[in-house]
gemmi code that builds the backbone of each chain (N, CA, C; Angstrom):
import gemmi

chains = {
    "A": [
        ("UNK", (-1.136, 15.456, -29.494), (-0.707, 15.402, -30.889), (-1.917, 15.192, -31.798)),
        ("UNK", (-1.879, 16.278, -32.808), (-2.932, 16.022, -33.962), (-3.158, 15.081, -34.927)),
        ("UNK", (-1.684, 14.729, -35.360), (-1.449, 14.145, -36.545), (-1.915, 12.726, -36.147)),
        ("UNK", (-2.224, 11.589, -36.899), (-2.611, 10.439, -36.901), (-1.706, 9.677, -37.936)),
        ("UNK", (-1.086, 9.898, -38.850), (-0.199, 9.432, -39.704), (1.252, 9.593, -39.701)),
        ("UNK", (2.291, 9.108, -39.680), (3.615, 9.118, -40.030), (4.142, 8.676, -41.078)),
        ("UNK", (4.532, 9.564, -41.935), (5.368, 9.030, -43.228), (7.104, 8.663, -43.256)),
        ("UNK", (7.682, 7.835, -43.979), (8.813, 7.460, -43.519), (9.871, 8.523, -43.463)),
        ("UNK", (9.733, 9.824, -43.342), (10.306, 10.825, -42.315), (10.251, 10.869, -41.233)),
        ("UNK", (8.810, 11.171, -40.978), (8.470, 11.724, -39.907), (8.420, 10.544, -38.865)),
        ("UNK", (8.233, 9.214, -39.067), (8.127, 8.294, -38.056), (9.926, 8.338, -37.547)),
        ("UNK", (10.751, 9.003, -37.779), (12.375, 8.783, -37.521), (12.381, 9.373, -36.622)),
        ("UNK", (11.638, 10.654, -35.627), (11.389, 11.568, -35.035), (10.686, 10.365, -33.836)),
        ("UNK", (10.096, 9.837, -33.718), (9.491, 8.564, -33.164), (10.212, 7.358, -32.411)),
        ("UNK", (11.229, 6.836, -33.798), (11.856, 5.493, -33.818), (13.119, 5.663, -33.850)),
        ("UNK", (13.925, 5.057, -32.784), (15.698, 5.977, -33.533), (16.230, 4.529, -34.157)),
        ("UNK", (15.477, 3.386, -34.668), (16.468, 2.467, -35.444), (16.587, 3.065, -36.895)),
        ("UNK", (17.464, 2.601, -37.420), (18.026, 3.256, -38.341), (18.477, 2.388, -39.720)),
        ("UNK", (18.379, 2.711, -41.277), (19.063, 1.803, -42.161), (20.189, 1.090, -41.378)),
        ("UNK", (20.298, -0.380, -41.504), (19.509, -1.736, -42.249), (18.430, -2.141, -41.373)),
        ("UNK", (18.445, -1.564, -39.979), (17.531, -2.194, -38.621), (16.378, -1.671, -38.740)),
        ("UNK", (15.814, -0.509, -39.451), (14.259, 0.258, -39.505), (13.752, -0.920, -39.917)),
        ("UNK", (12.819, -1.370, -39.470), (11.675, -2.498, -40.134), (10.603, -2.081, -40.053)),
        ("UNK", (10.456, -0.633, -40.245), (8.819, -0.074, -40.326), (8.908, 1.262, -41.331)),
        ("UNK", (8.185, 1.186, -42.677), (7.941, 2.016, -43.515), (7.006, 3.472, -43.463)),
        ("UNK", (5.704, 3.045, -42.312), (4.789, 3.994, -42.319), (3.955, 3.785, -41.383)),
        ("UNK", (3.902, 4.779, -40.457), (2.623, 4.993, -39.794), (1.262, 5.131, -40.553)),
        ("UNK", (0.198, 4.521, -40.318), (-0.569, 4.508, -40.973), (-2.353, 4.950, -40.310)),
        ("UNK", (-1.927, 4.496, -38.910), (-3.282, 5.699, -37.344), (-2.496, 4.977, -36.636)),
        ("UNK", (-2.188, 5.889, -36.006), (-1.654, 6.092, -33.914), (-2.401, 6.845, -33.242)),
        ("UNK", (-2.776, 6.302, -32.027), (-3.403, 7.066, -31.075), (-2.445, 6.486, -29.786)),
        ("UNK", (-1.683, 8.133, -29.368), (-0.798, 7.986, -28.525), (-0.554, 7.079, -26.817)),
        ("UNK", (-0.025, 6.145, -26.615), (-0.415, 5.474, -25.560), (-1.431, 4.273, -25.587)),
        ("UNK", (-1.860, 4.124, -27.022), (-2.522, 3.482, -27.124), (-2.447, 2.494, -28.251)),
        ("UNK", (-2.658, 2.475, -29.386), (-1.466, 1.850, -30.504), (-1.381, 2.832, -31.887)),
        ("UNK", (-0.703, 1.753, -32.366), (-0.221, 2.527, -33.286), (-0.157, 1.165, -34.794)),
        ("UNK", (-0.514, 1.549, -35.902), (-0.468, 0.353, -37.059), (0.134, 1.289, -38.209)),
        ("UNK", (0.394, 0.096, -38.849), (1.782, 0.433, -40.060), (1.661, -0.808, -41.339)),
        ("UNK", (2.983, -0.167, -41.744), (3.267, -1.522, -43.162), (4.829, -1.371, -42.959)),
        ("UNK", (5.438, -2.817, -43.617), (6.907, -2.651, -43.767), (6.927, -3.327, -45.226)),
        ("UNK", (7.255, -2.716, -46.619), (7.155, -3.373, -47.646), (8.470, -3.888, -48.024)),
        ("UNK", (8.871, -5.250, -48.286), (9.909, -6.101, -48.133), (10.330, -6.309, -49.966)),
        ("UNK", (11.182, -5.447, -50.622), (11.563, -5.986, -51.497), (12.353, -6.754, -52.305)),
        ("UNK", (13.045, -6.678, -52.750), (14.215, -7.756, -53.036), (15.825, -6.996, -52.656)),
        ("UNK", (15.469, -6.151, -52.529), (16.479, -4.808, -52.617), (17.067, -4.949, -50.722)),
        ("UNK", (16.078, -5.550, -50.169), (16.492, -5.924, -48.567), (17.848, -6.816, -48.351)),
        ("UNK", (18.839, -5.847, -47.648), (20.129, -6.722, -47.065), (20.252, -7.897, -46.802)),
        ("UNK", (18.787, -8.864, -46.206), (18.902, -9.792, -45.572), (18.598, -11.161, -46.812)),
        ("UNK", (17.682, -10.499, -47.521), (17.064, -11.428, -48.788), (18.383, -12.611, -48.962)),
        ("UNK", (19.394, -11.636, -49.672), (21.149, -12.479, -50.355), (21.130, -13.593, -49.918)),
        ("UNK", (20.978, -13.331, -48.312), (21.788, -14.631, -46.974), (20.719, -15.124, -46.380)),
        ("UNK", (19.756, -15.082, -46.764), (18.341, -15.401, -45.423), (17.510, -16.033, -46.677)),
        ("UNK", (17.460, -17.070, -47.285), (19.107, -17.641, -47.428), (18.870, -18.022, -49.061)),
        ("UNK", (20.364, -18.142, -49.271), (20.091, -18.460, -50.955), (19.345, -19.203, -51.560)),
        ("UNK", (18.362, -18.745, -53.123), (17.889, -19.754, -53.390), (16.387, -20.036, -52.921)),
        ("UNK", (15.855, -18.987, -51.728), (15.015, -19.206, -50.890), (14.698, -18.037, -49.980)),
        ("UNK", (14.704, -16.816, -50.521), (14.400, -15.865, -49.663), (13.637, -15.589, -48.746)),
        ("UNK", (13.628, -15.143, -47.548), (12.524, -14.763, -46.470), (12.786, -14.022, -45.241)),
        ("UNK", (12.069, -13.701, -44.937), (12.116, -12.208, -44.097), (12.143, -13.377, -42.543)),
        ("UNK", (13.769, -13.053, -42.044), (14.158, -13.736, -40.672), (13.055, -13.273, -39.719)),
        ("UNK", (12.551, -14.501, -38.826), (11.485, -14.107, -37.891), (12.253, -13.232, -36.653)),
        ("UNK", (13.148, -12.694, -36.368), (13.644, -12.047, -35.914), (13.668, -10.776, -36.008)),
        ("UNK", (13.737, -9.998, -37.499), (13.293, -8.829, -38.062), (11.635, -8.739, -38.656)),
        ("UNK", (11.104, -9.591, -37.962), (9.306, -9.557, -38.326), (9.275, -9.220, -36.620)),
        ("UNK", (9.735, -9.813, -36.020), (9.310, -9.304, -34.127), (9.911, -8.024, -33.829)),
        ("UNK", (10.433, -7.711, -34.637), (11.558, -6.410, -34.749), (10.488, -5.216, -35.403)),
        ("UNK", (10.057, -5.692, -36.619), (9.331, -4.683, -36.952), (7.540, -4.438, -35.959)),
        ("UNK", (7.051, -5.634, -35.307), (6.203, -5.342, -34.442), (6.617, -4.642, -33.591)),
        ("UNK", (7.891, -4.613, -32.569), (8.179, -4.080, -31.415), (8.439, -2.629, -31.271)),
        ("UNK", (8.793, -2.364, -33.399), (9.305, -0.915, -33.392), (7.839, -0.180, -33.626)),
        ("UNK", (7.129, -0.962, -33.914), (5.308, 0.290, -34.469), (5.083, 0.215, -32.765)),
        ("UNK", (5.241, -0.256, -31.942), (4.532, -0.459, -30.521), (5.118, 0.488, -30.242)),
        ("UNK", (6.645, 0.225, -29.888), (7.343, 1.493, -29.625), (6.645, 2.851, -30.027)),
        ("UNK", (6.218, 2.816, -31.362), (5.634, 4.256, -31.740), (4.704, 4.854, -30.855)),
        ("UNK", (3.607, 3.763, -30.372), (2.558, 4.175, -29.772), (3.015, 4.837, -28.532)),
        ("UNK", (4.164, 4.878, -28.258), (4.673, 5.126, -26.675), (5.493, 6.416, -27.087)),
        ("UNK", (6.526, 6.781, -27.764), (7.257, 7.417, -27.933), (5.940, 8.778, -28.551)),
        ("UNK", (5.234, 8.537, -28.769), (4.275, 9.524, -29.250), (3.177, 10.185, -28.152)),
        ("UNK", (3.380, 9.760, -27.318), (3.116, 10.302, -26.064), (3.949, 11.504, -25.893)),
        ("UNK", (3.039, 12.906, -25.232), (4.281, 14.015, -24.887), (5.380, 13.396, -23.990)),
        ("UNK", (6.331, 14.504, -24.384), (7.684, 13.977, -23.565), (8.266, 12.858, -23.597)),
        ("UNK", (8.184, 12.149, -24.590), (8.264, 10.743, -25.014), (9.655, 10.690, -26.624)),
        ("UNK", (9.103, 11.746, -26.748), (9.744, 11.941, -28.368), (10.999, 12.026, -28.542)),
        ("UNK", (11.723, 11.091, -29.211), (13.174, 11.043, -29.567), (13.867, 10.009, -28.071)),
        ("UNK", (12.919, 9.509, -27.433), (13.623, 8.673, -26.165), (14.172, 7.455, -26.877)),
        ("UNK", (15.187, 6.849, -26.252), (15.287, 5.262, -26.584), (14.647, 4.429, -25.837)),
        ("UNK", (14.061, 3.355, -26.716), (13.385, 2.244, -26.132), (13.647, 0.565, -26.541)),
        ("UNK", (14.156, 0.255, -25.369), (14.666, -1.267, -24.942), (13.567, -2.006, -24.877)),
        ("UNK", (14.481, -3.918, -25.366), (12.570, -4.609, -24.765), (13.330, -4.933, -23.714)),
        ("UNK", (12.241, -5.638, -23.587), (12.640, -6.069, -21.466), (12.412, -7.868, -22.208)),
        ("UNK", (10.589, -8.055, -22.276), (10.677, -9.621, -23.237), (9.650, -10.089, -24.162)),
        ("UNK", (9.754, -10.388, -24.808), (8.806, -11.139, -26.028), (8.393, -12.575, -25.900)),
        ("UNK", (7.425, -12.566, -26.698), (6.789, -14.184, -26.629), (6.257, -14.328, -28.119)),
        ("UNK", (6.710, -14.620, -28.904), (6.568, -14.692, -30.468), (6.216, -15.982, -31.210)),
        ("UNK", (5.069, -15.609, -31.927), (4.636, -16.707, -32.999), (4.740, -16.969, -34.603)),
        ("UNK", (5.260, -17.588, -35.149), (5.435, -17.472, -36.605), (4.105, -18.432, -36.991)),
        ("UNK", (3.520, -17.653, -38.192), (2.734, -18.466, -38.921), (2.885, -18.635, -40.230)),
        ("UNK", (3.665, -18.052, -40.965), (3.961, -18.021, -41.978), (5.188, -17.341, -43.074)),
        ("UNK", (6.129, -17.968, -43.806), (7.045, -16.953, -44.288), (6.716, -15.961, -44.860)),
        ("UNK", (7.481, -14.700, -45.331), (6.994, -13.646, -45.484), (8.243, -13.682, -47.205)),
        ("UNK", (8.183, -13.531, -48.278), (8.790, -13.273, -49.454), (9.202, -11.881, -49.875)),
        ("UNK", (9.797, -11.882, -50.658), (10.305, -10.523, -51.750), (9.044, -10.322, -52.152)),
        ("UNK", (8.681, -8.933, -52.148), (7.666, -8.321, -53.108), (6.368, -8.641, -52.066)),
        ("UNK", (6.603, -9.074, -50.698), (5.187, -8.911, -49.955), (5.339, -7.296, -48.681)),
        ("UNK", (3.448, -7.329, -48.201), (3.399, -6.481, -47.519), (3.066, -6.707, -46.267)),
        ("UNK", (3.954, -5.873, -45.198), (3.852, -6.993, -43.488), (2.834, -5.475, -42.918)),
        ("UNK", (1.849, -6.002, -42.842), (0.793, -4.981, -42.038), (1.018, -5.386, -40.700)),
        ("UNK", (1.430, -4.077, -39.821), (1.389, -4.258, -38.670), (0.746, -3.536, -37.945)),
        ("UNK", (-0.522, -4.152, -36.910), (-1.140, -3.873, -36.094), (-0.862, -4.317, -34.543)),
        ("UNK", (-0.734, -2.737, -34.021), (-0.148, -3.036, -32.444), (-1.105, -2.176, -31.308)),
        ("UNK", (-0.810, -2.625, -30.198), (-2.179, -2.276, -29.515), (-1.347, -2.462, -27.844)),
        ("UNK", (-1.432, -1.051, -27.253), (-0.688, -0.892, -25.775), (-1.809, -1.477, -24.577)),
        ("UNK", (-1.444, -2.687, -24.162), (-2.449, -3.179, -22.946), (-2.158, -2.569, -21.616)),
        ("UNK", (-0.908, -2.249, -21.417), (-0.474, -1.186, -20.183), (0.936, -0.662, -20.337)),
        ("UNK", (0.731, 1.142, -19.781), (1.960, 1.670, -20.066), (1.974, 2.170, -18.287)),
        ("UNK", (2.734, 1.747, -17.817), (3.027, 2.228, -16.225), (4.407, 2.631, -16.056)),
        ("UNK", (4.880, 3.998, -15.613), (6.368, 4.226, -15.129), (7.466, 3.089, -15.986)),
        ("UNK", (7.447, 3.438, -17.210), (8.436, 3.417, -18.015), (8.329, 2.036, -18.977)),
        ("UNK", (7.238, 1.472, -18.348), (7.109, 0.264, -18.916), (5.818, 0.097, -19.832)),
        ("UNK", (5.993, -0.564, -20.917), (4.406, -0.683, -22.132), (4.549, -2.069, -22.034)),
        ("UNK", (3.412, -2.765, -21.966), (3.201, -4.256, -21.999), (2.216, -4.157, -23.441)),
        ("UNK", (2.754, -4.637, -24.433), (1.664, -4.597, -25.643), (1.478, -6.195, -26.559)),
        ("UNK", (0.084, -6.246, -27.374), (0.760, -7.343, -28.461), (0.514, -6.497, -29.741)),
        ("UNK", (0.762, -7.369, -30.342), (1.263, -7.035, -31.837), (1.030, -8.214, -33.075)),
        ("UNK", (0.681, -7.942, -34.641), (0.445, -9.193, -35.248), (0.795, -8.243, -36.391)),
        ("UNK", (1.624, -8.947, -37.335), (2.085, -8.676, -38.905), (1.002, -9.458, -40.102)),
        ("UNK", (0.604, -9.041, -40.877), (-1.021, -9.335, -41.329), (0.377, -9.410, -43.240)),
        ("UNK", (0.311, -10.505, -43.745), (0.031, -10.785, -45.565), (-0.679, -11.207, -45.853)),
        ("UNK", (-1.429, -10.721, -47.276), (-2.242, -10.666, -48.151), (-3.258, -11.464, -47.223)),
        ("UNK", (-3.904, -10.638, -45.792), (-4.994, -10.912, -44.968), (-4.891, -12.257, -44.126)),
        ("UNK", (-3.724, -12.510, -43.863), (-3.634, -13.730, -43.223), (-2.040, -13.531, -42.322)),
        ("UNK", (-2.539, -13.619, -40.927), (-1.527, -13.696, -39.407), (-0.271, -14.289, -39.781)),
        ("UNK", (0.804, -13.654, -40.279), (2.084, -14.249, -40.447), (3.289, -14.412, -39.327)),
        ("UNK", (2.629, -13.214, -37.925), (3.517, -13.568, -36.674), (2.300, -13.034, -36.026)),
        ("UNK", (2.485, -12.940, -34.673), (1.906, -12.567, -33.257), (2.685, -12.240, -32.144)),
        ("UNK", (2.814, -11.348, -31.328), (4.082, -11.320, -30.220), (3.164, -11.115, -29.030)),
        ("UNK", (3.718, -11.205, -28.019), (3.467, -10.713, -26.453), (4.571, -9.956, -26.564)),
        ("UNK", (4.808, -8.374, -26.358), (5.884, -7.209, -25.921), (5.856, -6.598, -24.802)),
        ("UNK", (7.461, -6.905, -23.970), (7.241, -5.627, -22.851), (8.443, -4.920, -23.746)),
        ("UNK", (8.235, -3.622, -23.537), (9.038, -2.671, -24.066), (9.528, -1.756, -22.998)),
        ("UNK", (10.076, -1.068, -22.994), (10.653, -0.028, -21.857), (11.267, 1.010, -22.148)),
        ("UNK", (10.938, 2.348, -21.696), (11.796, 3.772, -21.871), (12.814, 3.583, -21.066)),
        ("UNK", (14.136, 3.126, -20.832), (15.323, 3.032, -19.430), (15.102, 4.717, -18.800)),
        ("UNK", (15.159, 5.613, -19.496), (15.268, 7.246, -18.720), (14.089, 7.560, -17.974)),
        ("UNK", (12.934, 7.075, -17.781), (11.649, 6.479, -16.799), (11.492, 5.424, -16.139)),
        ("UNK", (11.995, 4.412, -16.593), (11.567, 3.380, -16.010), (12.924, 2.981, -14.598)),
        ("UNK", (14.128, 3.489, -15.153), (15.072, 3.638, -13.736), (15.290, 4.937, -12.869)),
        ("UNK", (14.288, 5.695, -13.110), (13.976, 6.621, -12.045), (13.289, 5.953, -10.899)),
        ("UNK", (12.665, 5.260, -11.172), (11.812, 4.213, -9.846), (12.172, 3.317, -9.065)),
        ("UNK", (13.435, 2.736, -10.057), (14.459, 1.911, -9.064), (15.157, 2.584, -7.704)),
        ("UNK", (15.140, 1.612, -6.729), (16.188, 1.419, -5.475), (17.088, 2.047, -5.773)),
        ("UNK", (17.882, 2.706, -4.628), (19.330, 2.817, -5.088), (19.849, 1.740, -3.985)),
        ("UNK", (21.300, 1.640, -4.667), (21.561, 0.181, -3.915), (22.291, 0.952, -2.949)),
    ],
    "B": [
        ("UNK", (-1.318, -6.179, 13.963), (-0.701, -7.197, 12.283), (-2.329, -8.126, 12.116)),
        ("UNK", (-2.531, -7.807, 10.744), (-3.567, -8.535, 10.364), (-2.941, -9.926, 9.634)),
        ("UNK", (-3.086, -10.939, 9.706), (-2.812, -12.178, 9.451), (-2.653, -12.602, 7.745)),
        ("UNK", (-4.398, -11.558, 8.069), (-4.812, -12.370, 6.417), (-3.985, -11.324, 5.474)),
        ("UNK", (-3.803, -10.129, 6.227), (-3.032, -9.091, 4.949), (-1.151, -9.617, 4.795)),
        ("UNK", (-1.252, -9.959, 5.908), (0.362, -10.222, 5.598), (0.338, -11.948, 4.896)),
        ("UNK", (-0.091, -12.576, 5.060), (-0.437, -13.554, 3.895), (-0.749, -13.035, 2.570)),
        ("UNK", (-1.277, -12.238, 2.511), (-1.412, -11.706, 1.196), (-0.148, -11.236, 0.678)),
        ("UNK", (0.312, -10.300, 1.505), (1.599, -9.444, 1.344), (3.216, -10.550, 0.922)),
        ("UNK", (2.643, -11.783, 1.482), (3.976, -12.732, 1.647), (3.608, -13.185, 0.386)),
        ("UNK", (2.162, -13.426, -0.404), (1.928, -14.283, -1.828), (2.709, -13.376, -2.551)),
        ("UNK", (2.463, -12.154, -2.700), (3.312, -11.360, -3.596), (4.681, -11.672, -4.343)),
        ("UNK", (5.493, -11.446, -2.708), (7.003, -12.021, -3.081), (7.106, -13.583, -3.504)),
        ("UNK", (6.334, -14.567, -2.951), (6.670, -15.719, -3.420), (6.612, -16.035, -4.581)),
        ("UNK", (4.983, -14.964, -5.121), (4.854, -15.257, -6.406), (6.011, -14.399, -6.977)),
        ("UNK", (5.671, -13.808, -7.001), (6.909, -12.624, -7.967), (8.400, -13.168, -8.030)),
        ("UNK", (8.708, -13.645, -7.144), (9.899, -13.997, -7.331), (10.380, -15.232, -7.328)),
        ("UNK", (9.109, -16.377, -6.982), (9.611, -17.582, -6.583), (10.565, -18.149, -5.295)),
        ("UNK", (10.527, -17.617, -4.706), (10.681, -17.984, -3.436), (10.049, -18.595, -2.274)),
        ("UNK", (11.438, -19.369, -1.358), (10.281, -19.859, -0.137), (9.933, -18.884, 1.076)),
        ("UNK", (8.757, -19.266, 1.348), (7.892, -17.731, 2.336), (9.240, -18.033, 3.875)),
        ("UNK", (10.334, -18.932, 4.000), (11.284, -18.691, 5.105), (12.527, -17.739, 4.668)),
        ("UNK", (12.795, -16.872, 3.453), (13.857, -16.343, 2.952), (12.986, -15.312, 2.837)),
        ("UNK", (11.702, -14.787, 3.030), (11.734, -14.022, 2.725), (11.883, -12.397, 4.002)),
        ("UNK", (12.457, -12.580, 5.323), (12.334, -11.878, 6.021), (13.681, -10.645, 5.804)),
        ("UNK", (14.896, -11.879, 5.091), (15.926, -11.210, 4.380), (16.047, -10.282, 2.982)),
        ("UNK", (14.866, -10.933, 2.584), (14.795, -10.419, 1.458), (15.254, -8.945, 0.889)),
        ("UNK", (15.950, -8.416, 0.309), (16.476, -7.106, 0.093), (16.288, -6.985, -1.642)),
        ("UNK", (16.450, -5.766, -2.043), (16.196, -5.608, -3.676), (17.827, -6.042, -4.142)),
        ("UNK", (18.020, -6.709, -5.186), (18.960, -7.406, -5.680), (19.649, -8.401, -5.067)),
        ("UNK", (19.164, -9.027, -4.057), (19.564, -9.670, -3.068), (19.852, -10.819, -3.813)),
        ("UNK", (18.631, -11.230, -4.540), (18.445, -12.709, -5.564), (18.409, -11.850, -7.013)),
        ("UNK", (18.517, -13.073, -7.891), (18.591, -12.231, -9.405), (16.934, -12.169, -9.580)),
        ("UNK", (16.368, -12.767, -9.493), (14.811, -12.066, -9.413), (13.999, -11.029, -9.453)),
        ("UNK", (14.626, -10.466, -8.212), (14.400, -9.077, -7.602), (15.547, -8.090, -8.276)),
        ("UNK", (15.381, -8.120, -9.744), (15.891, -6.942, -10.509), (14.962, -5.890, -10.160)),
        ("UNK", (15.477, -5.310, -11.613), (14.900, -3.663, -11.801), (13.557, -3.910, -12.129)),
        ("UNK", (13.211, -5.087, -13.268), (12.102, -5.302, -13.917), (11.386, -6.169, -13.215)),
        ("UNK", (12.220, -6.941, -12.097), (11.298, -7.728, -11.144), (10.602, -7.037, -10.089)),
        ("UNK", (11.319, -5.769, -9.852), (11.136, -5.287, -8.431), (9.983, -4.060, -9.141)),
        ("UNK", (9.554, -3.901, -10.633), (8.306, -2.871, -11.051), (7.132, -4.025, -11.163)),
        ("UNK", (7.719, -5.169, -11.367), (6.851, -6.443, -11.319), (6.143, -6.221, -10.341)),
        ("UNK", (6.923, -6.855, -9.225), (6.428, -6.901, -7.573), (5.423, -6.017, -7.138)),
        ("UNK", (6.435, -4.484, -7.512), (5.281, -3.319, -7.547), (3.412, -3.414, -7.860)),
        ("UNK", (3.964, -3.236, -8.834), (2.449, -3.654, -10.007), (1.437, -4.657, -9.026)),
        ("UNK", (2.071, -5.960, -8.320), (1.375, -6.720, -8.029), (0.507, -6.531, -6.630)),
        ("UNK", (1.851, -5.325, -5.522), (1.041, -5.005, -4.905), (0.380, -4.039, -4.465)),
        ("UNK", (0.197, -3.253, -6.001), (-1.097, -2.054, -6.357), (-1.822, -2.692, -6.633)),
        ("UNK", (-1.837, -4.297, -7.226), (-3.543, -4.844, -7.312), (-4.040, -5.492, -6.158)),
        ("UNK", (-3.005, -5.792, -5.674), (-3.456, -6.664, -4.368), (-4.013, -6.193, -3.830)),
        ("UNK", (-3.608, -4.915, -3.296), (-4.243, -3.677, -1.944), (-4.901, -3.085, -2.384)),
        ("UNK", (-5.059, -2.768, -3.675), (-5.998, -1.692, -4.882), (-5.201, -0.494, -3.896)),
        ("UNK", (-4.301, -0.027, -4.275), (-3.406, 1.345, -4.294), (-2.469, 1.540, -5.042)),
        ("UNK", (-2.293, 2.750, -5.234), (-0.754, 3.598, -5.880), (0.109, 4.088, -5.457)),
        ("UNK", (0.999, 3.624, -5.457), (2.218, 4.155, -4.712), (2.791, 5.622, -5.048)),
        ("UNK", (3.518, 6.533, -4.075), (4.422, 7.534, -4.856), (5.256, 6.632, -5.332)),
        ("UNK", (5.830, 7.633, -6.139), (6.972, 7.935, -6.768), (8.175, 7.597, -5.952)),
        ("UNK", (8.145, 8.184, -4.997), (9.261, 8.063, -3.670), (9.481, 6.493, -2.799)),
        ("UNK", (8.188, 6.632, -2.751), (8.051, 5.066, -1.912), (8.314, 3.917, -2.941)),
        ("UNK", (7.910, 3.693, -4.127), (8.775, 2.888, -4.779), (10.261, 2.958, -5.315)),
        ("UNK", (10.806, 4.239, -4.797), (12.422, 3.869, -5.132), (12.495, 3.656, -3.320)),
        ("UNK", (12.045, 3.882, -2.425), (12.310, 3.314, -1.115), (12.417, 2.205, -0.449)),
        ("UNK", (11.379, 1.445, -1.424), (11.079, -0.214, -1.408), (12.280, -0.878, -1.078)),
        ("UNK", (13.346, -0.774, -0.415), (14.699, -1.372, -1.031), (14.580, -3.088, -0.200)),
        ("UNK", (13.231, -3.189, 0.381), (13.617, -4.339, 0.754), (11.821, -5.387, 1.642)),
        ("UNK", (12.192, -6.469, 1.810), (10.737, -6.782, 2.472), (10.624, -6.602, 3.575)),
        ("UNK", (10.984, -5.758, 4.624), (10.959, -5.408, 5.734), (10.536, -3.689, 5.940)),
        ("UNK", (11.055, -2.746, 4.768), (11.371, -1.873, 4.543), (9.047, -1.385, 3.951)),
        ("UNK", (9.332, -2.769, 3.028), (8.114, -2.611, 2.079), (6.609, -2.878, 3.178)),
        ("UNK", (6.868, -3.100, 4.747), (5.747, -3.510, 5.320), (5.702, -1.881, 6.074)),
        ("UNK", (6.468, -1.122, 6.204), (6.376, 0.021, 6.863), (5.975, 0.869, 5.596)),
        ("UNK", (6.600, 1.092, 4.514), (5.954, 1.711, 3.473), (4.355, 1.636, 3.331)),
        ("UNK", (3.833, 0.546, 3.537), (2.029, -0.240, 3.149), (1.573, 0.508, 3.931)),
        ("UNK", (2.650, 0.599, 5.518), (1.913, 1.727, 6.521), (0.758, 2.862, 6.410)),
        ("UNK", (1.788, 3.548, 5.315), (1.189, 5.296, 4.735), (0.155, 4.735, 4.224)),
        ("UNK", (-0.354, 3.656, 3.730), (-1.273, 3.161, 2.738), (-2.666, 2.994, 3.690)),
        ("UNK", (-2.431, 2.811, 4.576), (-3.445, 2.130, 5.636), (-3.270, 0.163, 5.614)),
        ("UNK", (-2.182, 0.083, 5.061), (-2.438, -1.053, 5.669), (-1.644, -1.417, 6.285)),
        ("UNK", (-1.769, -2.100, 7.233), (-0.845, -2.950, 8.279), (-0.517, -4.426, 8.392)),
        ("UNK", (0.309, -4.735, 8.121), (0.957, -6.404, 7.546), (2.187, -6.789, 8.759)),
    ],
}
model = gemmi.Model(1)
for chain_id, residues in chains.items():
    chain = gemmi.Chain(chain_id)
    for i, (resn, *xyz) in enumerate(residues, 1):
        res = gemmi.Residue()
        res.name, res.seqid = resn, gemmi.SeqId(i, " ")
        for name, pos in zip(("N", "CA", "C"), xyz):
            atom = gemmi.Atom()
            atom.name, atom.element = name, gemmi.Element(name[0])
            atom.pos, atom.b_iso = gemmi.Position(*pos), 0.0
            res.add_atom(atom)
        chain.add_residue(res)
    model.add_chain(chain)
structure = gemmi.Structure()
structure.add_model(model)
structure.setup_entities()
């Protein structure tokens, strides 16, 4: 693959989560199998803002490990023969350092440490205004590769 | 049977799965919840570094068990 950028079209071809669950706006350089970095820009206009929680808005650390796991994903799904697969995690190990507000920008930089028979072991870190707001350990997994290798019982 | 390789071969499963090295002659894939899908690419993984080899394709869906997995190492050259 030539391209190095995904715009929020073309990364859908990539990622199959979908409005309200997409937590990634833009590819920004991928190198396939290897990583892939982005932005998710969080405005007030976000479903979760209302309830997460009144009075006190902030981006649930749940949909910040969400949006790392989906740019990682990219780096994998952008591999030939990869494109349009679904991808499951297997497990995470996640750090919060900081809340994330209305009107901020979650830079995400992700980076594949091993992709073997169906499986990507990667980390990942969401970057505001230049300062580490999460960190993850990701295993991720293609299921249509990765249970071709299984036993049969 | 080399001693020191099947000591090696037995750290694998203990590590990987936590087990004691007397359960493991039974050992079969799903036998324990351990030895899932994601435990048993675990296991894998661990003993392509151990032995420094790669398995087919074939021989790891064959793996179905630790008795099974010392005749597989066979093709490998090693003997456990």
């Amino acid at each position: 693959m030539k391209k190095k950028t995904l715009n929020s079209t073309e990364l859908l071809d990539y990622q199959p989560n979908r409005y309200p669950f997409l937590m990634i706006d833009y590819v920004s350089k991928f190198e396939p199998g290897k990583m892939a970095n982005g932005y998710k820009n969080f405005t007030n206009n976000e479903w979760f803002f209302p309830i997460h929680f009144p009075g006190h808005p902030n981006v649930p650390g749940a949909l910040q490990l969400e949006a790392l796991a989906q740019m990682l994903t990219v780096a994998i799904t952008t591999l030939p023969g990869n494109k349009g697969k679904i991808v499951h995690a297997i497990s995470h190990v996640v750090k919060f350092k900081r809340e994330i507000f209305p009107g901020e920008k979650l830079e995400i930089e992700t980076k594949v440490l091993s992709w073997k028979r169906g499986i990507c072991k990667g980390i990942g870190k969401g970057i505001v205004s230049g300062k580490v707001a999460c960190e993850a350990e990701m295993t991720i997994t293609i299921p249509e590769i990765f249970n071709k290798f299984l036993p049969k019982k | 049977m080399s001693e020191r390789l099947l000591d090696k071969y037995n750290k694998v499963f203990i590590k990987s799965f936590k087990i004691k090295k007397d359960k493991l002659k039974k050992l079969k894939y799903q036998s324990i919840t351990q030895w899932d899908s994601v435990g048993h690419m675990s296991m894998i993984g661990t003993l392509e570094d151990t032995f420094k080899i790669t398995f087919e394709m074939d021989d790891i869906i064959d793996f179905s068990s630790y008795e099974v997995g010392k005749k597989i190492l066979k093709k490998y050259k090693i003997k456990v």
